[in-house]
Structures are given as C-alpha cells and as structure tokens.
C-alpha positions as CSV (number, residue, x, y, z in Angstrom):
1,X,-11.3,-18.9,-10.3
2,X,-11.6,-22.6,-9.7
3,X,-12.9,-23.9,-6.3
4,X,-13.2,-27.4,-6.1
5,X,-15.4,-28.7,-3.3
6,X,-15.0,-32.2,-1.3
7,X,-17.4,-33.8,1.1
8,X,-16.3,-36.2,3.8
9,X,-19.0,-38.1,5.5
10,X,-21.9,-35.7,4.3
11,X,-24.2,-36.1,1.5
12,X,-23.3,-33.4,-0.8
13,X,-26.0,-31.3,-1.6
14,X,-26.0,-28.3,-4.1
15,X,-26.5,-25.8,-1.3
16,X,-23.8,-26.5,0.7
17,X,-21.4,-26.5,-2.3
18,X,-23.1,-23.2,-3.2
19,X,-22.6,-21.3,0.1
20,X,-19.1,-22.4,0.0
21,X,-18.6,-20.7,-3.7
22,X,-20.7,-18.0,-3.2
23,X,-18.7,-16.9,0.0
24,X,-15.3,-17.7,-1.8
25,X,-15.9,-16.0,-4.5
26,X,-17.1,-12.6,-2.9
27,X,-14.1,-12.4,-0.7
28,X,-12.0,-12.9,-3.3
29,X,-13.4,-10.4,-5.6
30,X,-13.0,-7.7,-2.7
31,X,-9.1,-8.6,-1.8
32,X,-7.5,-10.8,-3.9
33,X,-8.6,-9.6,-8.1
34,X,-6.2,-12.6,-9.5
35,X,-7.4,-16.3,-10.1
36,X,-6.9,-17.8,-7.7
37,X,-7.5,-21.8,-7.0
38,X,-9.6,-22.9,-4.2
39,X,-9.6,-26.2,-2.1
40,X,-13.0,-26.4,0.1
41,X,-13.1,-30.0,2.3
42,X,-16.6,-29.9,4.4
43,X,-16.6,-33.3,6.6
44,X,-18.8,-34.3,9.5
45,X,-17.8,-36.7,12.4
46,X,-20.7,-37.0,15.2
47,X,-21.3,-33.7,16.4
48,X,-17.9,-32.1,14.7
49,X,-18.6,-29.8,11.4
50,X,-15.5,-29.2,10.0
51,X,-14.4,-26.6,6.8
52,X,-11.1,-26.2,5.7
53,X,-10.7,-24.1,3.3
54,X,-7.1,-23.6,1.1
55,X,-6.7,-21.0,-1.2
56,X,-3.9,-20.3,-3.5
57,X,-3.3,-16.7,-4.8
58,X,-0.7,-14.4,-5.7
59,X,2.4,-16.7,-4.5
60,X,0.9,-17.1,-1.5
61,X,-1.1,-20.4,0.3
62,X,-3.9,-19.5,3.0
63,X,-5.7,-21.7,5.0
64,X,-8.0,-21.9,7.7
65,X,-9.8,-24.4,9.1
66,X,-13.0,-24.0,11.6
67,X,-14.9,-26.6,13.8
68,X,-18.2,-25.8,15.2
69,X,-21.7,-27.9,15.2
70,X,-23.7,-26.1,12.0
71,X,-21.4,-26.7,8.9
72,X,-22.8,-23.3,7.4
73,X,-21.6,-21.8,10.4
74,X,-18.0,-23.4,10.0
75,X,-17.9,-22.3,6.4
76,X,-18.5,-18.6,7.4
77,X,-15.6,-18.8,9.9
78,X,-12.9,-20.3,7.8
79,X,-14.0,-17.9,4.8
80,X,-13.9,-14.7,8.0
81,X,-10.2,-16.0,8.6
82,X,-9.3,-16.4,5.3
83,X,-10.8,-12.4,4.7
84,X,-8.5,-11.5,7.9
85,X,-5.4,-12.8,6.6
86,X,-5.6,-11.6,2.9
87,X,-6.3,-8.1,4.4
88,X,-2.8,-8.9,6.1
89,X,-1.8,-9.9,2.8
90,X,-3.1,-6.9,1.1
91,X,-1.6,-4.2,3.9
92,X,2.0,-5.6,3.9
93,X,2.2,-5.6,0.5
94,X,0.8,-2.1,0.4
95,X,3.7,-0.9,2.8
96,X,6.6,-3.0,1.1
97,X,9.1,-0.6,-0.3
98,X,10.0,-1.7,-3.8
99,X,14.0,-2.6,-4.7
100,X,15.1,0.5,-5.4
101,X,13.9,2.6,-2.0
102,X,15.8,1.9,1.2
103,X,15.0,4.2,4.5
104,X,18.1,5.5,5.9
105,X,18.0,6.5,10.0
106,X,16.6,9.9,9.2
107,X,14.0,9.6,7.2
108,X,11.9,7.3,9.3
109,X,7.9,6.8,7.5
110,X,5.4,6.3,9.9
111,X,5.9,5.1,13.6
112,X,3.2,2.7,15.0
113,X,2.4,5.5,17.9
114,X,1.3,8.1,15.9
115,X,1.0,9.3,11.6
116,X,3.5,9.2,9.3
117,X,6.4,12.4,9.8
118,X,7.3,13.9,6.4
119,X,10.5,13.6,4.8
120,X,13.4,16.1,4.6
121,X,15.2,15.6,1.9
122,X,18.4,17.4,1.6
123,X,19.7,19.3,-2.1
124,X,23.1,21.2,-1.7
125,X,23.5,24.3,-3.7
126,X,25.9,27.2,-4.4
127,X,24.6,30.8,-3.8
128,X,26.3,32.6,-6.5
129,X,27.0,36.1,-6.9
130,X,24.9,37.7,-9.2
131,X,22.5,40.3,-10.5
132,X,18.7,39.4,-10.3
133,X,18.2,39.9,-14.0
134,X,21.1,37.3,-14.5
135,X,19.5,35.0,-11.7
136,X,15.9,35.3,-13.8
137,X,17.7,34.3,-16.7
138,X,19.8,31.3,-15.2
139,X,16.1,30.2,-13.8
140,X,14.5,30.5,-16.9
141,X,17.1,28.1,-19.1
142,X,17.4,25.6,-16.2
143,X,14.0,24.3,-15.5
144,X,14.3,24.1,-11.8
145,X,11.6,25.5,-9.6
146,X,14.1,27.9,-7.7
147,X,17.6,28.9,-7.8
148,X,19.6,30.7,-4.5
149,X,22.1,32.9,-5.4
150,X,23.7,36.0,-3.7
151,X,22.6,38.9,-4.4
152,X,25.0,41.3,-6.0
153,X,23.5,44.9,-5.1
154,X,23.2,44.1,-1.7
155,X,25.5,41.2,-0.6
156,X,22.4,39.2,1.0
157,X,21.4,35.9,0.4
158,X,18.4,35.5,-1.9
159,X,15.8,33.1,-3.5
160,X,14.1,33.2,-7.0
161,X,11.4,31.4,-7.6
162,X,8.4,30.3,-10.2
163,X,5.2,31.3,-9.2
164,X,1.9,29.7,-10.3
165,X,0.9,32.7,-12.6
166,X,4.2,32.3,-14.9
167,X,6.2,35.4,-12.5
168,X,9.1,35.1,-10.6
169,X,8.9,35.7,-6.6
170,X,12.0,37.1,-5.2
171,X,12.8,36.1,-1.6
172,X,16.4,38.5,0.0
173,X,17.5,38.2,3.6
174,X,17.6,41.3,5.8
175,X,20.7,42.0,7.7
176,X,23.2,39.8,9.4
C-alpha cells in the first residue's frame, strides 16, 4: 500500500502524516485486503481544515473530502466516509450474482421487507412401475439420493430413499 501525503499551506509535520497513514491503513486492512494506492491532500486556509482523501482499490476510485476547523478532526471524517463507502463496496459485491446465475420471476432471493424466502427448484421425474427390490437396485447403481417409482404390489405411488445410516427409507401413499 502506497499513501502519498501532500500539505497545502501547513507545515508538514511527521504527526499529521502519521495519523493520516495510520488511519488509512487500518481501514484498509479491515475492508479492502488488496494494495491499494492512496492520495491524502491536508491544506489549511484561515479557519478551513481541509482532507481529501483518494483511494484507488480493486477497480474502483473513492473519495471524500471533509472540512471542519481541527485538521485531525477532518482526517477522521474523510477516512469515516471512505469506511462507509467501501462497506458499500464490500456488500454489493457480496450480493452480485456471478455470470452464470440469473433469477427468474419465481425464485426471488431476499426482499428488502423481510429475510431471504428459499428456493424451489423444480426436477421432473417418471414414477415407474416396479417392485421395491428392483427400485433398491435402480437406486443403488444411480447415485441419486431418491428415486419415485410406482409401486407394483400395490399400485400406489412411492419414494425410496438413502438414509444417513447406509438403509433405504421407503415412503408409499395411502389410498386415492
């Protein structure tokens, strides 16, 4: 990380240039993690102590710039606007879907009101006659975690399935 410090009108003293890194530095090991190149330009006219502060990280240019009468004080602003905007940052990059997701009109995340609804996503399959020794068998060559098939004794619907302890669960619907 390279911040490069430049005083306008104001002595520059090694503890201004100091507060200036030190505060740079911790924000940007909390949200940023990649070098990143700072621009800090502390100036003074009258009674007007001004810090801008421009940062360049991941593809992205922040700035702030904050005017106050104690040019510590203004330093701790721009550097709290500069934290508020890479949390921004940090958040919408967090929630960006990557190329290959879209979000069709069902299968809506998380809605500002409330938390995020789960998912139902649909899987078509053909219930099969068979017997349930020929249904444990189909399950056992496929790999799938279930398989729904008809069962042949009693013409009802049914559901094999892997259980946790290496057995099969049977699931049959009762009556029509």
């Amino acid at each position: 990380m390279q911040i490069n410090v430049t005083f306008r009108h104001v002595d520059p003293t090694p503890a201004l240039r100091t507060h200036a890194e030190e505060k740079l530095e911790r924000m940007v090991r909390k949200y940023l993690h990649r070098p990143v190149d700072a621009h800090v330009i502390l100036s003074v006219a009258k009674e007007r102590h001004v810090a801008e502060v421009t940062l360049q990280a991941d593809h992205v240019t922040m700035f702030a710039k904050e005017e106050t009468t104690d040019l510590y004080a203004a330093i701790d602003l721009a550097v709290e606007k500069l934290e508020h905007q890479a949390q921004k940052l940090r958040a919408k990059r967090k929630e960006h879907k990557g190329p290959g997701r879209t979000v069709s009109e069902g299968e809506a995340g998380s809605s500002p009101d409330g938390p995020a609804r789960p998912r139902v996503i649909p899987r078509r399959v053909s219930a099969k006659p068979m017997h349930v020794d020929e249904a444990v068998e189909t399950l056992a060559r496929s790999g799938d975690g279930f398989l729904v098939f008809t069962n042949a004794a009693s013409q009802g619907l049914a559901v094999l399935y892997r259980r946790k302890d290496g057995n099969y669960g049977l699931i049959e619907t009762e009556g029509r």
